[in-house]
C-alpha positions as CSV (number, residue, x, y, z in Angstrom):
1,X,-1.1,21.7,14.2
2,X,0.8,21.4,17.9
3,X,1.9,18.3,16.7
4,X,4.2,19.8,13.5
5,X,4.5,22.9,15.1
6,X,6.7,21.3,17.5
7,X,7.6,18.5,15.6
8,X,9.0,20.3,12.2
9,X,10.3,22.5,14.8
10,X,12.7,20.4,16.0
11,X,13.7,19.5,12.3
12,X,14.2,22.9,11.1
13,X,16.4,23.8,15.0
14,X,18.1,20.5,13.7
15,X,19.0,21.3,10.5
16,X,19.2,24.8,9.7
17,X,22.1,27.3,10.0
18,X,22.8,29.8,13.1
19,X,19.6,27.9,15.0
20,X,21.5,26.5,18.5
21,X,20.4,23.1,18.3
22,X,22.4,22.6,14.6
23,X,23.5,19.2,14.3
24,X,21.8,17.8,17.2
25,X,21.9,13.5,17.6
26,X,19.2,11.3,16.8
27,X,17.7,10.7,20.5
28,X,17.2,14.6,20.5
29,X,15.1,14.3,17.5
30,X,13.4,11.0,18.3
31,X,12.6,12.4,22.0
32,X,11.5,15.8,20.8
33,X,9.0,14.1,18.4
34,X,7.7,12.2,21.1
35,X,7.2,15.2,23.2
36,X,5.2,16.7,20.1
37,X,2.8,14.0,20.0
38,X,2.3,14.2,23.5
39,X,1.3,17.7,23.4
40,X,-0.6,17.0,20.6
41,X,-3.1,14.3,22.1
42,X,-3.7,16.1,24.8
43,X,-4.9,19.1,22.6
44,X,-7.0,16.8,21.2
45,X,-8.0,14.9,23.2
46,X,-9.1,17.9,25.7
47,X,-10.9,19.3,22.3
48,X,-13.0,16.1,21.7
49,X,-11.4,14.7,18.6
50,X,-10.6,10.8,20.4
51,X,-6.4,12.4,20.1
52,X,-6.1,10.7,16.7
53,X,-3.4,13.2,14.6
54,X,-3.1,10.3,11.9
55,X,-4.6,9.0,8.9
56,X,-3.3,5.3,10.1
57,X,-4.7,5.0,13.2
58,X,-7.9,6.6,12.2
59,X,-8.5,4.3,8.9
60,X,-6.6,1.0,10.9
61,X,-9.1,1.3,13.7
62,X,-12.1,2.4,11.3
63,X,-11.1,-0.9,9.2
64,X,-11.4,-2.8,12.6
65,X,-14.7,-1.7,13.6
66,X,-13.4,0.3,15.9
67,X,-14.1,4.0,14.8
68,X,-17.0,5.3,12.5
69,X,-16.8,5.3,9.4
70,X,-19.2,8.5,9.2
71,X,-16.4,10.3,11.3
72,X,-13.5,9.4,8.8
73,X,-13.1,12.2,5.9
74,X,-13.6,15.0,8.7
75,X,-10.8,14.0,10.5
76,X,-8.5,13.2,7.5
77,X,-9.1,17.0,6.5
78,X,-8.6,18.6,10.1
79,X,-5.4,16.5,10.7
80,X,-3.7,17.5,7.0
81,X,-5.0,21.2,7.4
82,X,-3.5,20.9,11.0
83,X,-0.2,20.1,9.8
84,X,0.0,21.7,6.8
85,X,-0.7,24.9,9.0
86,X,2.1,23.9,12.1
87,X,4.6,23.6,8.5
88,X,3.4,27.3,7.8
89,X,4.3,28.5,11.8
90,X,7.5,27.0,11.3
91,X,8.4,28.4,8.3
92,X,7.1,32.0,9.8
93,X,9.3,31.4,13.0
94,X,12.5,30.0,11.1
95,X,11.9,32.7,8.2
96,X,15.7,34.2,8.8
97,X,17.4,30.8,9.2
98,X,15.7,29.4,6.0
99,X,17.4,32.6,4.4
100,X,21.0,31.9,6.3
101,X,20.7,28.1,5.1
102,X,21.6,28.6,1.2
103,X,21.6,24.8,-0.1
104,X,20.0,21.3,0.5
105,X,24.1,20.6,1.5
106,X,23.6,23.1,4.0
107,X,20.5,22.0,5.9
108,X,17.7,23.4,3.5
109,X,15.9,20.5,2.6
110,X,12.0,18.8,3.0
111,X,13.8,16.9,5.5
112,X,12.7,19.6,8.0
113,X,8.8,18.9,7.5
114,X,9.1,15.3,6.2
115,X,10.8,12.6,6.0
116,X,13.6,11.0,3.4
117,X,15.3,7.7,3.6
118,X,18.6,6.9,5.0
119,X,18.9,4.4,2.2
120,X,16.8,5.2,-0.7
121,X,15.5,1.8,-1.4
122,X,11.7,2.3,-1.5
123,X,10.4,-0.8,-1.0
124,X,12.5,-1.4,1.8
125,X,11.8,2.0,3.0
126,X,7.8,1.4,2.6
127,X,8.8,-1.8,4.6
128,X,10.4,-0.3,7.1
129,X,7.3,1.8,7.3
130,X,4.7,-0.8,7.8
131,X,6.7,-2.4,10.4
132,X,7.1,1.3,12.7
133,X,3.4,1.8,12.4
134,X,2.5,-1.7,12.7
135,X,4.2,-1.8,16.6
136,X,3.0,2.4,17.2
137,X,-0.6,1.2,16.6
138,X,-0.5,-2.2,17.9
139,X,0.8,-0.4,21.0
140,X,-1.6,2.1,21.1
141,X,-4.6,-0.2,20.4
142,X,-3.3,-1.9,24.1
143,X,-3.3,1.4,26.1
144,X,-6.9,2.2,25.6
145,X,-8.1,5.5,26.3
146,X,-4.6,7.3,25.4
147,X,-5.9,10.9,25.6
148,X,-6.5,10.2,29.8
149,X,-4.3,11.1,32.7
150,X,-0.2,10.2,31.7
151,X,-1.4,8.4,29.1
152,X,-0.3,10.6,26.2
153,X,2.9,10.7,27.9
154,X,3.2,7.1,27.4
155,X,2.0,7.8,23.4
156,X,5.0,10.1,23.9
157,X,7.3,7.9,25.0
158,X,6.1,4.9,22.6
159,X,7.2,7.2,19.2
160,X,10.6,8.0,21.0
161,X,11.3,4.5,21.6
162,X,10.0,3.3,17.7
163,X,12.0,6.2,16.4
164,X,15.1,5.2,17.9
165,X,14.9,1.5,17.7
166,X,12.8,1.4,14.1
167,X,13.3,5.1,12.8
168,X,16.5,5.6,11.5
169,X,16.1,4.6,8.2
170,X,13.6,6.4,7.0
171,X,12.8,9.0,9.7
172,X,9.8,7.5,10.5
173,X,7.0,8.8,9.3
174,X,4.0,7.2,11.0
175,X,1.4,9.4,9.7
176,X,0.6,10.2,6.3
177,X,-1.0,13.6,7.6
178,X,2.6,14.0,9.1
179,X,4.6,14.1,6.1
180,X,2.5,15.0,3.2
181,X,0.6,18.4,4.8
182,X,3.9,19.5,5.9
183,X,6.0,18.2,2.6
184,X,2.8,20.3,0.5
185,X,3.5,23.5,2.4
186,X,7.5,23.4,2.1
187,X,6.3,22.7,-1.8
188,X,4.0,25.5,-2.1
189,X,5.1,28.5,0.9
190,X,7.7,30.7,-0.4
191,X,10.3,29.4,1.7
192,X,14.1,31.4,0.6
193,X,16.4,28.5,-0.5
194,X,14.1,25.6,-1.0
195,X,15.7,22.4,-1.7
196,X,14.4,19.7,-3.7
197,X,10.5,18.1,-2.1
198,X,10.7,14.7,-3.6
199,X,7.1,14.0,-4.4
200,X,8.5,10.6,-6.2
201,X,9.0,9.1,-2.4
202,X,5.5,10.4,-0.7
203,X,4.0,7.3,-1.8
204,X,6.5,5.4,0.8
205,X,5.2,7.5,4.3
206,X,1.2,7.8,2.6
207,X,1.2,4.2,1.9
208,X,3.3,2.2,4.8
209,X,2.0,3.8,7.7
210,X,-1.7,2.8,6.5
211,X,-1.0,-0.6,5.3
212,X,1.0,-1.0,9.1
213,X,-2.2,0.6,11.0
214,X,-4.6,-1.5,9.6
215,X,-2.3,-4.7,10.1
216,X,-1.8,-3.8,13.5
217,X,-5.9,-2.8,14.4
218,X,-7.1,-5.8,12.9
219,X,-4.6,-8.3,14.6
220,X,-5.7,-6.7,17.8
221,X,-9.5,-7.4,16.7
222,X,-8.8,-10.5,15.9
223,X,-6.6,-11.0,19.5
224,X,-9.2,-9.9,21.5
225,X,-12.2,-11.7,20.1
């Protein structure tokens, strides 16, 4: 929930009409993202739940031996709940600047809650995926316990530098949990002016970020033995 509170956040201050930050560059975005996921593992982390806000690293380290199986469905449904409910905050907050923003053209768009290729090329794009998550998780696997002292600043830091160096062509993603809870809400909330949700690319940020989470956990296994 802090995570898409803050992340979508930035999306909709991005995108949307009459909002200051309008038109924003790309380091703001990829910075402020990183900040979100900061705040968000140290909310978790402080509330017991290991910091994991995604499907990808749960399942990639579950499939290394590396989480409980037992422990998996639970934390699937609190991190989409979570983020489907920071999508509805957002939407509450921006309520007048969703109205002010008339057309996809305009700024309207799932883009704000999830993510949409630069190029729409989908296996590319669900490459492109793999290979974010892949170094996110591989990188994360190496800090050990992330939710401790500056660590989650360094989690931080580690999406701002994949989603400026890898995440400009799809947005990235990351996270199933991420895109899909948030894309549902912009689907399903009555948000005024709602552009097009594009369910036909979900599978891209569902799919890639697991296949790269799992690579990456079970390369580290496999390192470390």
């Amino acid at each position: 929930m802090v995570l898409i509170t803050l992340g979508a956040g930035t999306g909709a201050s991005f995108n949307l009409n009459k909002a200051y930050a309008q038109g924003a560059n790309w380091l703001y975005v990829s910075l402020s993202w990183g900040l979100a996921v900061t705040m968000g593992v140290y909310t978790a982390g402080v509330l017991g739940s290991d910091g994991h806000l995604n499907p990808a690293v749960t399942i990639g380290f579950a499939c290394a031996g590396l989480f409980k199986w037992s422990l998996v469905i639970p934390y699937l449904l609190g991190q989409f709940l979570g983020a489907f409910v920071g999508a509805a905050i957002v939407i509450v907050h921006f309520y007048p600047h969703f109205k002010a923003t008339k057309t996809e053209e305009e700024g309207n768009q799932v883009g704000i809650f999830a993510t949409v290729p630069a190029i729409n090329a989908p296996i590319w794009n669900f490459l492109s995926e793999v290979i974010a998550t892949f170094f996110f998780v591989f990188i994360l696997l190496n800090l050990g316990n992330f939710t401790q002292g500056l660590k989650p600043l360094i989690v931080g830091l580690v999406i701002t530098v994949v989603g400026t160096a890898l995440g400009s062509t799809t947005g990235f993603a990351l996270n199933p949990a991420r895109d899909w809870g948030p894309r549902f809400a912009y689907t399903v909330l009555p948000v005024p002016n709602r552009g097009r949700t594009h369910w036909e690319y979900a599978w891209v940020p569902m799919c890639g970020p697991l296949v790269g989470g799992i690579i990456a956990s079970l390369l580290e296994v496999s390192l470390t033995k």
